[in-house]
C-alpha positions in Angstrom: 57.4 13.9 -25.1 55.2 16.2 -26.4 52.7 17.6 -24.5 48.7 17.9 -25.8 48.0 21.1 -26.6 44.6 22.4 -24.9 41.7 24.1 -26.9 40.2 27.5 -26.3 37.4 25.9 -24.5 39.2 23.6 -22.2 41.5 26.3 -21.0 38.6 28.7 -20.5 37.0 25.7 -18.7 39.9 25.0 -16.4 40.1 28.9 -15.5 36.2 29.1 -14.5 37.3 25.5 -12.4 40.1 27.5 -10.9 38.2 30.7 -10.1 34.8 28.5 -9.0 37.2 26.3 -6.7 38.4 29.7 -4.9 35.1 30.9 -4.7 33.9 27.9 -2.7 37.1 27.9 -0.2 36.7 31.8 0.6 32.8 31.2 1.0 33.6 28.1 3.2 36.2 30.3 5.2 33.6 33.3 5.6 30.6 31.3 6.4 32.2 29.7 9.5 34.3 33.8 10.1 31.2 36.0 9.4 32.6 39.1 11.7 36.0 38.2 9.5 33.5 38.8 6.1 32.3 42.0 8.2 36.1 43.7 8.3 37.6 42.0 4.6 34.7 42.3 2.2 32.5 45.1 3.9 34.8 46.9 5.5 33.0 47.3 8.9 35.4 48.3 12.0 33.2 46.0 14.7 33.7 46.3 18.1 34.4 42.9 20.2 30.9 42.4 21.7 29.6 43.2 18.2 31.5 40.7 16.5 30.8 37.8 19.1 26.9 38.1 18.4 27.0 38.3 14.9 28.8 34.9 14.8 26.2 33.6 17.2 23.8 35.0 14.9 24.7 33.1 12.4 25.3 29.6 14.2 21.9 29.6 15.9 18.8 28.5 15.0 17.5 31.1 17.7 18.4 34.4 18.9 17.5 36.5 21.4 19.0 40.0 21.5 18.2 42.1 24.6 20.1 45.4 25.2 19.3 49.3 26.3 19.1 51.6 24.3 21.2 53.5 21.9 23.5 49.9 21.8 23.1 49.3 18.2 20.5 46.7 18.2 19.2 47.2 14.9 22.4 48.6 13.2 23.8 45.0 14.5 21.0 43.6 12.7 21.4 45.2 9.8 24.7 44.2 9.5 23.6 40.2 9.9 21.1 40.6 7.2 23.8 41.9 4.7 25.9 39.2 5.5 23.7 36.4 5.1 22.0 37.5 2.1 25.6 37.4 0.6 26.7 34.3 1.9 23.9 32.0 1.2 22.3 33.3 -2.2 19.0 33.0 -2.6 17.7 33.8 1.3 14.9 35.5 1.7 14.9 37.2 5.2 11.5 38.8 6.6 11.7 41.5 9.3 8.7 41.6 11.6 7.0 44.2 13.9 4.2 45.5 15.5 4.9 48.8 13.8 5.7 48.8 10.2 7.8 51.6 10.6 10.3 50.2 13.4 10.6 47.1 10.7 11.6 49.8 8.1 14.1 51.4 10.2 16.8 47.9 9.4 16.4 48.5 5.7 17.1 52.4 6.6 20.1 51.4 8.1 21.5 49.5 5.3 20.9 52.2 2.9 22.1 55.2 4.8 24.9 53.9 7.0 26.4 51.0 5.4 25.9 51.4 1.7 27.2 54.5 1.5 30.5 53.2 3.1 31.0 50.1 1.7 31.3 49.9 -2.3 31.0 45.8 -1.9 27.8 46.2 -0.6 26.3 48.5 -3.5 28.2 46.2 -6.0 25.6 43.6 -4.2 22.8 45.1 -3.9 20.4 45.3 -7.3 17.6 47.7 -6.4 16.1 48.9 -3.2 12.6 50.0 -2.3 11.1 51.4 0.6 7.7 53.4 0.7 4.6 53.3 2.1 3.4 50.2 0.4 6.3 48.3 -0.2 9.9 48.1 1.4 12.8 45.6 0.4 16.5 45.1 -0.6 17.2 42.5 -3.8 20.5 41.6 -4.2 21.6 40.3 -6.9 22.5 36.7 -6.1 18.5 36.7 -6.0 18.9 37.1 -1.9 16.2 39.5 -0.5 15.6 41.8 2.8 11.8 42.3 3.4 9.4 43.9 5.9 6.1 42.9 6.9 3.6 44.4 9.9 3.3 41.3 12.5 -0.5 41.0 11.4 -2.8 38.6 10.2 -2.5 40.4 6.9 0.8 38.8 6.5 -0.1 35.6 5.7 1.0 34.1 2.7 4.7 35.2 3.1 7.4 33.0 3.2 10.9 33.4 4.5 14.5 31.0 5.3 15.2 33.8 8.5 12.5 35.6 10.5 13.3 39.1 12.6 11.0 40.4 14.9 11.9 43.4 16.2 10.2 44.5 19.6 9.6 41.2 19.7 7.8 42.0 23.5 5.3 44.2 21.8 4.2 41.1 19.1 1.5 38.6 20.4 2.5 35.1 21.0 -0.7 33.8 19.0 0.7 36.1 15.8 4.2 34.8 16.5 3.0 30.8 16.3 0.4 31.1 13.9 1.2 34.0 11.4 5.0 34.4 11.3 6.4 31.2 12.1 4.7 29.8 9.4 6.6 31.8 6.8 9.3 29.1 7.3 8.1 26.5 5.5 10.2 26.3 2.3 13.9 25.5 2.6 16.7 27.8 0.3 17.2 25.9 -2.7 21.0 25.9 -3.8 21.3 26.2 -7.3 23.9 23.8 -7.7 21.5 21.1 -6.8 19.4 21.6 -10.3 23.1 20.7 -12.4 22.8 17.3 -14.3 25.4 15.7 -12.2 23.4 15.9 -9.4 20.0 15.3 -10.8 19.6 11.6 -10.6 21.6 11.4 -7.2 19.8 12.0 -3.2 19.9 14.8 -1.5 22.8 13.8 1.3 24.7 12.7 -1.4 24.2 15.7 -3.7 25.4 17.8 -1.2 28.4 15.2 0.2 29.6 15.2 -3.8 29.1 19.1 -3.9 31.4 19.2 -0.8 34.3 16.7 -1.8 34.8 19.0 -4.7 35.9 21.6 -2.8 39.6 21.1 -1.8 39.7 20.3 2.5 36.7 22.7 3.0 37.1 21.7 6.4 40.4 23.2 7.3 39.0 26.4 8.8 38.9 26.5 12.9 36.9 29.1 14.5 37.6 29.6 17.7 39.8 30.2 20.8 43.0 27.2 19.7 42.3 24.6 22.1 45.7 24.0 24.7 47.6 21.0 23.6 47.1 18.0 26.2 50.8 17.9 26.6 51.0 21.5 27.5 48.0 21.0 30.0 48.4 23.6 33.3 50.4 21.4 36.3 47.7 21.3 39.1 47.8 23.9 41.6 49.3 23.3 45.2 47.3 23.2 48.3 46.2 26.2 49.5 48.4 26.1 52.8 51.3 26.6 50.6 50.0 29.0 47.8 51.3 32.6 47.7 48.9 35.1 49.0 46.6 36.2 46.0 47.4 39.7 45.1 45.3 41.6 42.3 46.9 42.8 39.1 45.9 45.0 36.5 46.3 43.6 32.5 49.1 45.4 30.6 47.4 47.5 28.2 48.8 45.3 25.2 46.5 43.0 26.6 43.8 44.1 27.7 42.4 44.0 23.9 41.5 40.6 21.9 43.0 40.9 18.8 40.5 40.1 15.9 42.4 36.9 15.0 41.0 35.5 18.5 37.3 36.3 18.1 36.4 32.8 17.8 34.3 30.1 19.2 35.4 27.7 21.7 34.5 24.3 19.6 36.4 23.3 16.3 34.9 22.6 13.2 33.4 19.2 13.3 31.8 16.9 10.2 29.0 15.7 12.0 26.5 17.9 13.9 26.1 15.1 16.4 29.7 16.0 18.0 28.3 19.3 19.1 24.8 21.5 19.3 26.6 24.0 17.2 28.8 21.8 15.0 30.1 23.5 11.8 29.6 21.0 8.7 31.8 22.8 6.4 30.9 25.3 4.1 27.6 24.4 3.2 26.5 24.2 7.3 24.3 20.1 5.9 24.0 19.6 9.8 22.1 22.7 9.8 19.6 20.8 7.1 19.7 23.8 4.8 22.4 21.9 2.7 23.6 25.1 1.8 
């Protein structure tokens, strides 16, 4: 039987399919593993604490960081901003602050520490600029790292992720009225201008955008729940228990291994099951449907 041969075209077509179709399941994979997209693609050595807040970071819809001095607070922050302006193209993130100077001092990190380490990251990056009147990152999947002084004169911004550094020192009434107000626009995926999903709703753009990616839920984040038939037994009374004595960890152990830097839930289609549900690896139950 003889088999039809394929034009130039079709094969090229089939390849982009191929390479697209792996594109979608490492995105999927490093959306819901962001400290995971830190070590692979960046090439960041994160400590365990680090790596725990940047995935909460990424899974909330607000963040509090509170810690002393010379912690890392805005080097941690840098680090998010790099990672979601290169997960999720076209996010515009807005740093805040009293001073326009401490807002200045993220983009510093980014292009004095981590660029110079990481080629990824320049390969990302299109242009920098940071002066007295302007100061910004572009990437070039049209992603972009801003700063603006928490003012009045800030109106007219808008933003998908808000930072306010030294939050504390910002007023409340330019925090309601000034900066939350950047959020009013929602990222746009591009993949929702393509004819075949023109005509069609949004929930059922992005459900048809999804099925085409093969099982985009088969990544788990998180601690590996214990089987319910290899529950604990239930402990005796305590008139029979040994006497407690305290041990130290073995050293092997007294490490988590960055395959275990995970949350404790499982990856869930409906945001419903839990507050911070993963919806694949465009995050719909996030309503950003992207």
């Amino acid at each position: 039987m003889a088999s039809k041969r394929l034009s130039q075209e079709e094969i090229a077509n089939q390849k982009a399919e191929r390479i697209m179709n792996g594109v979608a399941t490492w995105c999927s994979y490093y959306r819901a593993n962001p400290h995971r997209f830190c070590k692979d693609y960046l090439g960041l050595n994160l400590k365990l604490f680090q790596k725990i807040l940047i995935f909460m970071m990424n899974i909330s819809d607000a963040f509090m960081f509170i810690a002393a001095r010379g912690l890392g607070k805005t080097y941690l922050t840098a680090i998010y901003c790099c990672v979601r302006a290169i997960l999720y193209p076209g996010t515009i993130i807005c740093i805040a602050s009293g001073a326009r100077s401490q807002a200045v001092g993220v983009l510093e990190k980014i292009t004095n520490l981590l660029m110079p380490d990481s080629g990824n990251l320049r390969f990302e990056i299109e242009t920098s600029v940071i002066n007295q009147q302007m100061a910004f990152i572009k990437f070039k999947n049209s992603s972009m790292i801003k700063v603006v002084t928490a003012a009045d004169s800030a109106r007219g911004n808008r933003a998908h992720i808000i930072i306010v550094d030294e939050f504390r020192l910002v007023s409340r009434e330019v925090i309601d009225k000034v900066l939350k107000k950047f959020l009013t626009a929602r990222r746009h995926p591009k993949f929702l201008d393509k004819p075949e999903y023109k005509n069609l709703p949004k929930e059922e753009r992005i459900a048809a955008f999804i099925r085409q990616i093969k099982n985009p839920y088969r990544f788990r984040c998180g601690f590996r729940p214990r089987p319910a038939d290899t529950a604990p037994a239930p402990r005796p009374p305590a008139a029979t228990r040994a006497p407690h004595r305290a041990t130290v960890p073995p050293p092997h152990r007294a490490r988590c291994p960055a395959a275990a830097i995970r949350p404790s839930f499982p990856v869930s289609t409906s945001s419903s099951q839990h507050p911070h549900s993963i919806t694949g690896p465009n995050f719909p139950g996030r309503a950003n449907g992207s």
